[in-house]
PDB file of N, CA, C and O in Angstrom:
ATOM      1  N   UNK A   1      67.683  41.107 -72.083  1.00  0.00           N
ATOM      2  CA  UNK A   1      67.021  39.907 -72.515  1.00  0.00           C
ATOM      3  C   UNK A   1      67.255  39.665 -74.012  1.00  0.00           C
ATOM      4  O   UNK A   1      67.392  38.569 -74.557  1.00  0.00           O
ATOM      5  N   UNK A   2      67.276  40.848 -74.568  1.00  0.00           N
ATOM      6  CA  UNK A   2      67.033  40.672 -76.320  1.00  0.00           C
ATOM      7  C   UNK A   2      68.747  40.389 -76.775  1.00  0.00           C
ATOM      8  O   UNK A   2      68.954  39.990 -77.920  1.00  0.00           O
ATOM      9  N   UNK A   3      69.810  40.591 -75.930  1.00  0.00           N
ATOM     10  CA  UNK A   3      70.920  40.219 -75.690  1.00  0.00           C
ATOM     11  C   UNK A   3      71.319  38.425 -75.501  1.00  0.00           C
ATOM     12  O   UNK A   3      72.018  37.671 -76.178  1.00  0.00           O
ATOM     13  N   UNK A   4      70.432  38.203 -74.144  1.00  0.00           N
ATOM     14  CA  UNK A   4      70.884  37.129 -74.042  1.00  0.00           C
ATOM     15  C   UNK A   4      70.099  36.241 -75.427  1.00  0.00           C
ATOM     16  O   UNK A   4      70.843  35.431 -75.979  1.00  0.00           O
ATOM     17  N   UNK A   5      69.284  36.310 -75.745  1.00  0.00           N
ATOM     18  CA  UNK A   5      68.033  35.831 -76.922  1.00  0.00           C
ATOM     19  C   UNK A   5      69.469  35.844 -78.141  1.00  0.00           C
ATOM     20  O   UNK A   5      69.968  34.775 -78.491  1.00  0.00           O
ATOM     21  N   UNK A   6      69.891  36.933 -78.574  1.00  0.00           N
ATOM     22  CA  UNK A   6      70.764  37.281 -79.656  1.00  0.00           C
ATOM     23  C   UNK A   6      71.822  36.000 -79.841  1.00  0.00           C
ATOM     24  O   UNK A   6      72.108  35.308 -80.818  1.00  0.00           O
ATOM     25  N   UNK A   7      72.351  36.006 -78.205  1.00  0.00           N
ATOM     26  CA  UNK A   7      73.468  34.697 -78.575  1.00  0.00           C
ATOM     27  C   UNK A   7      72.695  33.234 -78.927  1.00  0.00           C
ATOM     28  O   UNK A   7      73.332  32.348 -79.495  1.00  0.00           O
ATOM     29  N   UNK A   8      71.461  33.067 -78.599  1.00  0.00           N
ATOM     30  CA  UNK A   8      71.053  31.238 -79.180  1.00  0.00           C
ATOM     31  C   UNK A   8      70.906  31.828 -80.358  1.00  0.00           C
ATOM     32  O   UNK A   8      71.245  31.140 -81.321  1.00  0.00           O
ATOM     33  N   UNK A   9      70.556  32.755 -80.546  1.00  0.00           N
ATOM     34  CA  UNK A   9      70.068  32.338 -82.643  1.00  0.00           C
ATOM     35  C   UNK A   9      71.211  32.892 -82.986  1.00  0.00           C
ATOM     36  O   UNK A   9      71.124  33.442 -84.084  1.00  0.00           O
ATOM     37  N   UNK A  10      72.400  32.983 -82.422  1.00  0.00           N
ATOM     38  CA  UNK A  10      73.830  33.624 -83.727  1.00  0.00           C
ATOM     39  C   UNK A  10      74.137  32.171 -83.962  1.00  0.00           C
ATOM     40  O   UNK A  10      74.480  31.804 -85.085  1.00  0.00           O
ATOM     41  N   UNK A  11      74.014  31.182 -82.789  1.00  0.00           N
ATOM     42  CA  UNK A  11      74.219  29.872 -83.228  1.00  0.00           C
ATOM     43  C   UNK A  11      73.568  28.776 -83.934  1.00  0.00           C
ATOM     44  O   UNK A  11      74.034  27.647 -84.082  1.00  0.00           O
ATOM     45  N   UNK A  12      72.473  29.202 -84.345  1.00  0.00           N
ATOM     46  CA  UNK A  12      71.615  28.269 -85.342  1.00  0.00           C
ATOM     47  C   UNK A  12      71.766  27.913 -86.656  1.00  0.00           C
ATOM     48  O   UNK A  12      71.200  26.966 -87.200  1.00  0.00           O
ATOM     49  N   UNK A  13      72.777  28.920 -87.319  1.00  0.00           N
ATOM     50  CA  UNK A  13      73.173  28.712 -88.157  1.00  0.00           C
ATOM     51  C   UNK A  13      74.500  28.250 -88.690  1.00  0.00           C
ATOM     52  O   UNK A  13      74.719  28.525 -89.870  1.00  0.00           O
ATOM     53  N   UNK A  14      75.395  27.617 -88.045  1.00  0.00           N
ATOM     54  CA  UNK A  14      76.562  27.214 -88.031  1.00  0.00           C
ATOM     55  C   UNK A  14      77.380  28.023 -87.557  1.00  0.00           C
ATOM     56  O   UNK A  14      76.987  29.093 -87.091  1.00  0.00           O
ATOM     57  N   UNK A  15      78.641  27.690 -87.579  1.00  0.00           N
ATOM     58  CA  UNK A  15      79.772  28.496 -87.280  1.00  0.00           C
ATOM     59  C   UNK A  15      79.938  29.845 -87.540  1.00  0.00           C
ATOM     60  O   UNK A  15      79.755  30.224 -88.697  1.00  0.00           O
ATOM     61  N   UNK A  16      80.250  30.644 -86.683  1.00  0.00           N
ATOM     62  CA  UNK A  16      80.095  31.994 -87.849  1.00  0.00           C
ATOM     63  C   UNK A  16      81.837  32.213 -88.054  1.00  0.00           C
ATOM     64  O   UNK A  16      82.577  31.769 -87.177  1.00  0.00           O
ATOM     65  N   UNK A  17      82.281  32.753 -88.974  1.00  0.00           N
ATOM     66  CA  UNK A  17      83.417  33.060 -90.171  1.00  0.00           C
ATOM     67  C   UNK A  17      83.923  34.445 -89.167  1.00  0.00           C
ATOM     68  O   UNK A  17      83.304  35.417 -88.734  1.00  0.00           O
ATOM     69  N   UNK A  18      85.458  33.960 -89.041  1.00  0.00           N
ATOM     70  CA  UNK A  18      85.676  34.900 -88.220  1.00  0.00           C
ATOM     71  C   UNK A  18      86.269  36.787 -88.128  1.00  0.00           C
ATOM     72  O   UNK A  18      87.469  37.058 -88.167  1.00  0.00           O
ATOM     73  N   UNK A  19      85.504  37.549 -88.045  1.00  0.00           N
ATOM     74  CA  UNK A  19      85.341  38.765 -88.348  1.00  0.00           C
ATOM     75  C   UNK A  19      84.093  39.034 -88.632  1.00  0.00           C
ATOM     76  O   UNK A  19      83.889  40.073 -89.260  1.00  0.00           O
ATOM     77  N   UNK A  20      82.885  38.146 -88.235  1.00  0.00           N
ATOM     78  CA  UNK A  20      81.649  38.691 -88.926  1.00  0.00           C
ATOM     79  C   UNK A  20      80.844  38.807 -87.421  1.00  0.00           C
ATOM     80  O   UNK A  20      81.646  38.491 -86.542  1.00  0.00           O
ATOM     81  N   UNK A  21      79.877  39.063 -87.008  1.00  0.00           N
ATOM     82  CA  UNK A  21      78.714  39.538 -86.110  1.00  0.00           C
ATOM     83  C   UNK A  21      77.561  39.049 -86.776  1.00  0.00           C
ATOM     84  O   UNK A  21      77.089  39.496 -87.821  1.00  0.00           O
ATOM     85  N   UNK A  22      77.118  38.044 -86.057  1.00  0.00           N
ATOM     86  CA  UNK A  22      75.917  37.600 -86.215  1.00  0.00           C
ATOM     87  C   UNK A  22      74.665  37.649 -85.384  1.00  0.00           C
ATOM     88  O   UNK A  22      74.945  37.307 -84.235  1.00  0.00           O
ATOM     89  N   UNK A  23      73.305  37.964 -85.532  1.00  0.00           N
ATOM     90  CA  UNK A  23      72.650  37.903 -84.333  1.00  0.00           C
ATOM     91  C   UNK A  23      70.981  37.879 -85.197  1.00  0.00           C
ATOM     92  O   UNK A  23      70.619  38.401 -86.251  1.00  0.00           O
ATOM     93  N   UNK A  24      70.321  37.107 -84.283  1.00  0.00           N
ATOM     94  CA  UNK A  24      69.408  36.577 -84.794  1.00  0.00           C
ATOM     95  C   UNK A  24      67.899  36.201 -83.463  1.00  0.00           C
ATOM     96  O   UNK A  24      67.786  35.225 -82.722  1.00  0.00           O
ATOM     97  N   UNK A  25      67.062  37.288 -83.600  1.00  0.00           N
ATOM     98  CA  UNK A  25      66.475  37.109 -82.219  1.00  0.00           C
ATOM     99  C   UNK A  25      64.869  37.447 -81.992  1.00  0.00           C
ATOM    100  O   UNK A  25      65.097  38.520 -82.551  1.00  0.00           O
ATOM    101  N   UNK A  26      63.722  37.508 -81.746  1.00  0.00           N
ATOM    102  CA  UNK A  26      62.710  37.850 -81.870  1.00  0.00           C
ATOM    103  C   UNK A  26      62.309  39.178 -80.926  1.00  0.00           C
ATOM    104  O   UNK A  26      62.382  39.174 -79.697  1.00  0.00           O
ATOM    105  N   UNK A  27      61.907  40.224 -81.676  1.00  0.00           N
ATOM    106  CA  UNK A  27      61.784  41.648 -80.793  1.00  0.00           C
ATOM    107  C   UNK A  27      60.133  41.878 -80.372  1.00  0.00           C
ATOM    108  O   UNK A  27      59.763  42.718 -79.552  1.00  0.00           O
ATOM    109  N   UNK A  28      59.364  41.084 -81.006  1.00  0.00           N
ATOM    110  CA  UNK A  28      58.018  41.303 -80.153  1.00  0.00           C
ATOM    111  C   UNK A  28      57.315  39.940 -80.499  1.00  0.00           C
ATOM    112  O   UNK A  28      57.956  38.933 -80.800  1.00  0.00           O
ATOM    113  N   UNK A  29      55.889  39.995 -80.429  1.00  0.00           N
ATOM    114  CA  UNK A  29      55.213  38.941 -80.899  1.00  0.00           C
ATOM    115  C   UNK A  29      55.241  38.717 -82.273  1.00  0.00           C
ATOM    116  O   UNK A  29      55.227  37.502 -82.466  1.00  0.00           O
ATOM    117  N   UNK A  30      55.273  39.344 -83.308  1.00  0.00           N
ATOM    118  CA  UNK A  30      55.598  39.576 -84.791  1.00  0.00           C
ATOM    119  C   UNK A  30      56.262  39.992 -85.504  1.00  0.00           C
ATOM    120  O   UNK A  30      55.956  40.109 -86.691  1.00  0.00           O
ATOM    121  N   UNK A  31      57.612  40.422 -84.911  1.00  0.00           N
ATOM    122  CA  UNK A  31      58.610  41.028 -85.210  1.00  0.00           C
ATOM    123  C   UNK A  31      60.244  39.366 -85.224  1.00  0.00           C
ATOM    124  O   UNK A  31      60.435  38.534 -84.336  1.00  0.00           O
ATOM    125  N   UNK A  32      60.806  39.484 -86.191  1.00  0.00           N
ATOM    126  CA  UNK A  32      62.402  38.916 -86.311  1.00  0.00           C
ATOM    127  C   UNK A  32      62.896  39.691 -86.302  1.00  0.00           C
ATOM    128  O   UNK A  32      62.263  40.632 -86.782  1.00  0.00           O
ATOM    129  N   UNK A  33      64.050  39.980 -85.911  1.00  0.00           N
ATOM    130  CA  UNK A  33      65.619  40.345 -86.773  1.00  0.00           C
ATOM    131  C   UNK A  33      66.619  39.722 -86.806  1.00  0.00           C
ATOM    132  O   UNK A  33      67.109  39.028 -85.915  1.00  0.00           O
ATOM    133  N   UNK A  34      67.011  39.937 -87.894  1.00  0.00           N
ATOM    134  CA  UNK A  34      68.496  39.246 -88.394  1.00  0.00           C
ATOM    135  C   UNK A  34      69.437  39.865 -88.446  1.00  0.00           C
ATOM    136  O   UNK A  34      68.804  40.917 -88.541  1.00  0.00           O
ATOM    137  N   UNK A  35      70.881  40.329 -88.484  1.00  0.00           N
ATOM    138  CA  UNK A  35      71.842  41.342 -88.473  1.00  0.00           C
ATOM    139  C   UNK A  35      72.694  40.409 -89.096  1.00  0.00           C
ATOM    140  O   UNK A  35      72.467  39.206 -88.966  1.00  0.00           O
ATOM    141  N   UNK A  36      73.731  40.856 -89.814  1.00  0.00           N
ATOM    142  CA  UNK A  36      75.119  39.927 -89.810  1.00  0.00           C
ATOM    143  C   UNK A  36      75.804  41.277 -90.417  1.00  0.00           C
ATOM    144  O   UNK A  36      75.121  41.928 -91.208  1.00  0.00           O
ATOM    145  N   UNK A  37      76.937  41.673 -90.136  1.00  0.00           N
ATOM    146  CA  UNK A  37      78.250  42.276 -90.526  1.00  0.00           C
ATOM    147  C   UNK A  37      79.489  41.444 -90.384  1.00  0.00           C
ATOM    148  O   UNK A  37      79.903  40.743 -89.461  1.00  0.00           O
ATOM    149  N   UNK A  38      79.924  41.711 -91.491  1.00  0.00           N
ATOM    150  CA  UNK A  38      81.092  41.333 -91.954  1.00  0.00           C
ATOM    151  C   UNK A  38      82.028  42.613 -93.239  1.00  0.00           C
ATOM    152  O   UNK A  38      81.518  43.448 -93.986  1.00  0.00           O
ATOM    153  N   UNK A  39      83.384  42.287 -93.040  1.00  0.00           N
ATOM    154  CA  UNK A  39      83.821  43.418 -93.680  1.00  0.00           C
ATOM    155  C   UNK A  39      83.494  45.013 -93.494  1.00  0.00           C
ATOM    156  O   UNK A  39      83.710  45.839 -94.381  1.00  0.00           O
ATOM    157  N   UNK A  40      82.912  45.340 -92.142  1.00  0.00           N
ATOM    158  CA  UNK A  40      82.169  46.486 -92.499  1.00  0.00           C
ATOM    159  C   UNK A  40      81.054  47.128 -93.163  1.00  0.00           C
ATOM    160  O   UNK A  40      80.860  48.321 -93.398  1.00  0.00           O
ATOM    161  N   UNK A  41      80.299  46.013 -93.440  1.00  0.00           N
ATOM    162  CA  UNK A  41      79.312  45.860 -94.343  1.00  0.00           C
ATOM    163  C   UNK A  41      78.233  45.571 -93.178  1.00  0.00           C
ATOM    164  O   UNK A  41      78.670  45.114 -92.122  1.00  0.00           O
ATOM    165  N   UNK A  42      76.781  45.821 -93.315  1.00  0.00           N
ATOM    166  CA  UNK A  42      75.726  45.132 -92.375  1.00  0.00           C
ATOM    167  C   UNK A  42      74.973  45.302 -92.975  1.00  0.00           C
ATOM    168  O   UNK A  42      74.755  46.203 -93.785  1.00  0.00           O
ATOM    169  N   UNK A  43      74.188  44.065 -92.542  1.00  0.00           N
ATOM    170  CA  UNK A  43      72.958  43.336 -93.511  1.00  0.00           C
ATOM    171  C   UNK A  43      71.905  43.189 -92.595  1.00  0.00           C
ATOM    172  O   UNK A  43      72.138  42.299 -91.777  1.00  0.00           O
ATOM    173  N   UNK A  44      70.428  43.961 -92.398  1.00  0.00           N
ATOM    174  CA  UNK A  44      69.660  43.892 -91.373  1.00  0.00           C
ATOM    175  C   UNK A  44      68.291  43.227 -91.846  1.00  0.00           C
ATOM    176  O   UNK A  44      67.737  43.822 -92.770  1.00  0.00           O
ATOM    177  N   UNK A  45      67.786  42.313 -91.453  1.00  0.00           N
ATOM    178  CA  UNK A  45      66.525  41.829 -92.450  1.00  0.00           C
ATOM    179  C   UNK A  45      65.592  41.777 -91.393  1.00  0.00           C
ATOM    180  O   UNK A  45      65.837  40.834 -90.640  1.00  0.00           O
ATOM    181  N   UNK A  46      64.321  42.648 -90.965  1.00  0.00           N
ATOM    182  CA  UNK A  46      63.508  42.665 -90.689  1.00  0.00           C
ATOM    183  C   UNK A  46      61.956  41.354 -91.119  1.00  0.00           C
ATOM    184  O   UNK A  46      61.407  41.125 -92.197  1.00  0.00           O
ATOM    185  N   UNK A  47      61.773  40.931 -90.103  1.00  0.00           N
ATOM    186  CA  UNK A  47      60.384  39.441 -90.586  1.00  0.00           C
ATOM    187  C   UNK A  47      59.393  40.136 -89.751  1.00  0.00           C
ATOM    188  O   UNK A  47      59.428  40.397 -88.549  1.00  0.00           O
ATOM    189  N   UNK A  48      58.522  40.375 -90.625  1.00  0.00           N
ATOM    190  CA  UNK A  48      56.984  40.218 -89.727  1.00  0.00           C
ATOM    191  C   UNK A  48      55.822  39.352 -90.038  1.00  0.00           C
ATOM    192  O   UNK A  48      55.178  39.280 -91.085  1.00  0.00           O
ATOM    193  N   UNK A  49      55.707  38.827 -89.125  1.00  0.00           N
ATOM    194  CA  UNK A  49      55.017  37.647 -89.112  1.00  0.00           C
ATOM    195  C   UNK A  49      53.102  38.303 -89.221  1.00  0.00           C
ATOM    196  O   UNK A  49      52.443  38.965 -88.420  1.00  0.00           O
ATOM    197  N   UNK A  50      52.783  37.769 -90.474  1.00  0.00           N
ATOM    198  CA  UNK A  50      51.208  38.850 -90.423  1.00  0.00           C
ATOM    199  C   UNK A  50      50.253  37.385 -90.560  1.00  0.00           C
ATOM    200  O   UNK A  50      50.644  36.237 -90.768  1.00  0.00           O
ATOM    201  N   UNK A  51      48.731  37.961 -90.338  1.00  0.00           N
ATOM    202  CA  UNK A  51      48.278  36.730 -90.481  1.00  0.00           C
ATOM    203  C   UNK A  51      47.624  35.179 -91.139  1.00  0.00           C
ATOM    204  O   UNK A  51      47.025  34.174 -90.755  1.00  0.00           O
ATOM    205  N   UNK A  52      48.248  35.833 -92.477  1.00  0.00           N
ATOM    206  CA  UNK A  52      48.322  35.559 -93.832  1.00  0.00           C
ATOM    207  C   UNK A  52      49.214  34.711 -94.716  1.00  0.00           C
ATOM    208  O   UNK A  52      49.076  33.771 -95.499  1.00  0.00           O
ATOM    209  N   UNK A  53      50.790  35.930 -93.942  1.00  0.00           N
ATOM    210  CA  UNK A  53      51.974  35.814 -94.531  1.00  0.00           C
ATOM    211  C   UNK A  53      53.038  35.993 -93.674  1.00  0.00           C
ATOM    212  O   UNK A  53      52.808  36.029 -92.465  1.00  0.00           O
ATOM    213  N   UNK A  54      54.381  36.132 -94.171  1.00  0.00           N
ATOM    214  CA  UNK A  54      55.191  36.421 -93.440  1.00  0.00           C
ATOM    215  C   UNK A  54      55.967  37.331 -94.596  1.00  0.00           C
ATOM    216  O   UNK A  54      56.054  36.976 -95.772  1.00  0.00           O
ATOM    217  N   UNK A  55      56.578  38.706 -93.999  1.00  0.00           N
ATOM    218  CA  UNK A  55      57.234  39.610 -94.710  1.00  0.00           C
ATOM    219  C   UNK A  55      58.438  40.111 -94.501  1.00  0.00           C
ATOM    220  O   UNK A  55      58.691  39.659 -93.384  1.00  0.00           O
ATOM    221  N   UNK A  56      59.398  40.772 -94.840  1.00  0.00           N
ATOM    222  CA  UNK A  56      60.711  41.005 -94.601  1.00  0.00           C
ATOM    223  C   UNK A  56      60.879  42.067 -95.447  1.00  0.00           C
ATOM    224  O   UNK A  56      60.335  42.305 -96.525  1.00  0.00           O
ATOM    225  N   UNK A  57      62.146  43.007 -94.485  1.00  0.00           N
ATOM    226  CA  UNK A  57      62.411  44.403 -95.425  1.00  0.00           C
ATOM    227  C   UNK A  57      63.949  44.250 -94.498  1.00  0.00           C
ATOM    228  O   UNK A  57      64.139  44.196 -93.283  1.00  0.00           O
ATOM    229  N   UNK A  58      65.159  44.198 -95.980  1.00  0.00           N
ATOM    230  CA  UNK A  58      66.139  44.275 -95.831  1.00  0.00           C
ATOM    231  C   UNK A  58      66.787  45.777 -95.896  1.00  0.00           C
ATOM    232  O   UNK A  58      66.562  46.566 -96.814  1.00  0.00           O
ATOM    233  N   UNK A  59      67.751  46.081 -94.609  1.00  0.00           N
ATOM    234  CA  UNK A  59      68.093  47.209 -95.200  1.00  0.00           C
ATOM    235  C   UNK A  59      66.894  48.173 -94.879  1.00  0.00           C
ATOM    236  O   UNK A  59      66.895  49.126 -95.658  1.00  0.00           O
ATOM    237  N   UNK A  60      66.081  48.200 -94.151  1.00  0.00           N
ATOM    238  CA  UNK A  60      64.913  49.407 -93.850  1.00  0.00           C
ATOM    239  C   UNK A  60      63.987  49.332 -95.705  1.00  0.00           C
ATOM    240  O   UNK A  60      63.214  50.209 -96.090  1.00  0.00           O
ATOM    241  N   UNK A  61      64.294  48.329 -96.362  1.00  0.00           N
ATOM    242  CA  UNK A  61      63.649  48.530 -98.054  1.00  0.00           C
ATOM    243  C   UNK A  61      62.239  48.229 -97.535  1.00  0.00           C
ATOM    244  O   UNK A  61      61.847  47.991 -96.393  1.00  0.00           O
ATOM    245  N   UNK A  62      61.567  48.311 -98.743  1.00  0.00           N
ATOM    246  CA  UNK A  62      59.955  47.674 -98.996  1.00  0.00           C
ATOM    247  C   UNK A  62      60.189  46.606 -98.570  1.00  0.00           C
ATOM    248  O   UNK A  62      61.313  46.115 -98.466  1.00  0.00           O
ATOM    249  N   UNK A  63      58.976  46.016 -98.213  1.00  0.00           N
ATOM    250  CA  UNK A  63      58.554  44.668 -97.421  1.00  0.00           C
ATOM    251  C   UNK A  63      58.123  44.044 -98.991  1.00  0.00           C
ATOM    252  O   UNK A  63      57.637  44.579 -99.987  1.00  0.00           O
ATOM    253  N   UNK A  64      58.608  42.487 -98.641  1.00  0.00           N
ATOM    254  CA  UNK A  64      58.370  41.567 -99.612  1.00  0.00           C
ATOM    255  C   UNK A  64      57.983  40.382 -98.953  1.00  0.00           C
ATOM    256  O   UNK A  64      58.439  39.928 -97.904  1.00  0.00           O
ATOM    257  N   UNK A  65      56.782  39.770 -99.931  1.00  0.00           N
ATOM    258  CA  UNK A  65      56.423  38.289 -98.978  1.00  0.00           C
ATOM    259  C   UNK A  65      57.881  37.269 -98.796  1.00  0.00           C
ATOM    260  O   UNK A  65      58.909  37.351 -99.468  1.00  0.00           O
ATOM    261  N   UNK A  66      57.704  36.693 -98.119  1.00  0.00           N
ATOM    262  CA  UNK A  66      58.367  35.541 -98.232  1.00  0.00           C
ATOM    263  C   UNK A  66      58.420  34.460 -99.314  1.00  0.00           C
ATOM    264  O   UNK A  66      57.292  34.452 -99.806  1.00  0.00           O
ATOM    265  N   UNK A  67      59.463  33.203-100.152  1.00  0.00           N
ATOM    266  CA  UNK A  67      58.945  32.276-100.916  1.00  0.00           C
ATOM    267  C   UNK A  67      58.386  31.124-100.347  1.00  0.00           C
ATOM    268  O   UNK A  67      57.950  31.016 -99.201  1.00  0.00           O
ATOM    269  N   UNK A  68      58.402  30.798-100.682  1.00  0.00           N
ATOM    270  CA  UNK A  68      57.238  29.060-100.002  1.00  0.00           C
ATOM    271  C   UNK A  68      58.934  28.431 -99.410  1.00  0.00           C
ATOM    272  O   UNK A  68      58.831  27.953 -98.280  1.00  0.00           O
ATOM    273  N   UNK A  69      59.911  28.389 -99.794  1.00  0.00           N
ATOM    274  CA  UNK A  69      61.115  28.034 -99.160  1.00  0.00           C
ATOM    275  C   UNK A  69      61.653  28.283 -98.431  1.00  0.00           C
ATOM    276  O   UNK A  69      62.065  27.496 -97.579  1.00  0.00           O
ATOM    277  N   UNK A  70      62.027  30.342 -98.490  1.00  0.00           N
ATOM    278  CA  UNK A  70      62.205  30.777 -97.605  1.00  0.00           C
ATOM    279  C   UNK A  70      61.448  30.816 -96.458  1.00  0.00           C
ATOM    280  O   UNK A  70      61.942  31.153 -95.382  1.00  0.00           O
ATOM    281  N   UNK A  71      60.069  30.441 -96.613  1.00  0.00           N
ATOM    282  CA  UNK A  71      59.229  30.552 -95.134  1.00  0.00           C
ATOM    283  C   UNK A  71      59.209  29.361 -94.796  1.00  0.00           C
ATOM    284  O   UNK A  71      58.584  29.371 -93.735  1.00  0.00           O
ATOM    285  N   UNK A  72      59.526  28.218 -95.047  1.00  0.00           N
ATOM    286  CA  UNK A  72      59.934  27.151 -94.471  1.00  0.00           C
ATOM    287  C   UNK A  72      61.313  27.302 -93.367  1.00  0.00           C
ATOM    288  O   UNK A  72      61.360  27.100 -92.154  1.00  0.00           O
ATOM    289  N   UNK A  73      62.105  27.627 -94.081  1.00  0.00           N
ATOM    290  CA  UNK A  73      63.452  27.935 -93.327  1.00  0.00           C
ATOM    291  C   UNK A  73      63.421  28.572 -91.824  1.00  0.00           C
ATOM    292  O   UNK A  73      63.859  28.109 -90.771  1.00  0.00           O
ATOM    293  N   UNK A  74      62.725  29.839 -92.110  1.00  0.00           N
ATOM    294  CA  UNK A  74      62.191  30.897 -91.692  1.00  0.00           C
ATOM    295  C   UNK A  74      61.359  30.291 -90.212  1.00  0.00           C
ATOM    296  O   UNK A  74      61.410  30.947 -89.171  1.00  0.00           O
ATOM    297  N   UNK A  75      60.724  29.166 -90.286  1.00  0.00           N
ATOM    298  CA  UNK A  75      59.879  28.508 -89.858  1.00  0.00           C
ATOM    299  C   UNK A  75      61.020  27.537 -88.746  1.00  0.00           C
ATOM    300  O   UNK A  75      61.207  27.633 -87.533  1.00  0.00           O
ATOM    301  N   UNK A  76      61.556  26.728 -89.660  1.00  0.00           N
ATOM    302  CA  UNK A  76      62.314  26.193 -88.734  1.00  0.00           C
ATOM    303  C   UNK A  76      63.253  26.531 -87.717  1.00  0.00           C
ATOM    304  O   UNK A  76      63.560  25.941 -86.681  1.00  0.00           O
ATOM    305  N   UNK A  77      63.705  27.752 -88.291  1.00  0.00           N
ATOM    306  CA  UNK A  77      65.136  28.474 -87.533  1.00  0.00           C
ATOM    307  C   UNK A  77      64.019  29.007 -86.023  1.00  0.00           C
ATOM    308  O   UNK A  77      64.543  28.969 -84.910  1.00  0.00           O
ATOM    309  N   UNK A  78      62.930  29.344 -86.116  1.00  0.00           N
ATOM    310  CA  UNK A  78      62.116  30.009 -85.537  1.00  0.00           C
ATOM    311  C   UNK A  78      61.935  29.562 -84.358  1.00  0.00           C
ATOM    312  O   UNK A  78      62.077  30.195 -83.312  1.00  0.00           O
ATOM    313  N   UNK A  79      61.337  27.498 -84.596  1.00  0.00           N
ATOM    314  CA  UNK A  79      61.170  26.138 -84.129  1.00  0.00           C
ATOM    315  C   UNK A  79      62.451  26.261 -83.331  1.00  0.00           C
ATOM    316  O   UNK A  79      62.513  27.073 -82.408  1.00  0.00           O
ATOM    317  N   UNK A  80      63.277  25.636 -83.590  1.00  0.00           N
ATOM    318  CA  UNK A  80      65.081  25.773 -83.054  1.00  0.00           C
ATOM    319  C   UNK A  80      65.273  26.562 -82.324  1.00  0.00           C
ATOM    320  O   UNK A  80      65.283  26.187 -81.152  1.00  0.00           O
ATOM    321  N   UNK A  81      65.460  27.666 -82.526  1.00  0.00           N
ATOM    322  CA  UNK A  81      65.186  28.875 -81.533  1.00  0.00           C
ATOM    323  C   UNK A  81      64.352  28.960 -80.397  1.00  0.00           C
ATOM    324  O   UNK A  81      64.767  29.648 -79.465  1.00  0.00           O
ATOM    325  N   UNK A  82      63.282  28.409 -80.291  1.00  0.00           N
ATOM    326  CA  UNK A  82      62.281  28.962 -79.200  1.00  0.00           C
ATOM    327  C   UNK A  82      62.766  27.122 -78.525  1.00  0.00           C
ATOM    328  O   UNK A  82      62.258  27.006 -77.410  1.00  0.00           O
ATOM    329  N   UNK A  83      63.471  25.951 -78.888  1.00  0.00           N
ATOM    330  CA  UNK A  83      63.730  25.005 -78.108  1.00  0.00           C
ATOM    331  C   UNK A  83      64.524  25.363 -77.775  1.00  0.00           C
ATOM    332  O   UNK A  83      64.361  25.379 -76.554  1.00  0.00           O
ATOM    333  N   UNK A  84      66.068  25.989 -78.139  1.00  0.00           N
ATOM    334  CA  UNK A  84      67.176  26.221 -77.482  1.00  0.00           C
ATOM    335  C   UNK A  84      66.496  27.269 -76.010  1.00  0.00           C
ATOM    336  O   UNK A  84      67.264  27.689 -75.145  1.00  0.00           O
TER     337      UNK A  84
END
């Protein structure tokens, strides 16, 4: 399931650049993830949605709030996602 989920949100964000892995999908009720590799490189950004705020830890790092922009975004891609 968290497979088939992975392919609508690799596409929400445009085209992806070819050699990179994108995937973008919701793992519980309060949980995102984001992945993208490219070059051998991977970029994992964890969102948890709390009831306050919304937080993210890239890379397994400390959790940081979100900005008032980024949780807009954050918001919409979310929206998009749960219509696709």
């Amino acid at each position: 399931m968290i497979r088939r989920e992975s392919e609508i949100g690799r596409t929400l964000f445009g085209p992806i650049p070819k050699g990179t892995k994108r995937e973008f999908f919701c793992l519980d009720e309060t949980t995102w993830i984001w992945h993208e590799e490219s070059n051998g490189k991977a970029k994992v950004t964890r969102y948890m949605i709390k009831p306050t705020e919304i937080v993210k830890s890239v890379n397994g790092g400390q959790y940081e709030r979100l900005s008032p922009k980024e949780a807009e975004n954050f918001k919409n891609a979310t929206q998009l996602y749960a219509e696709k």
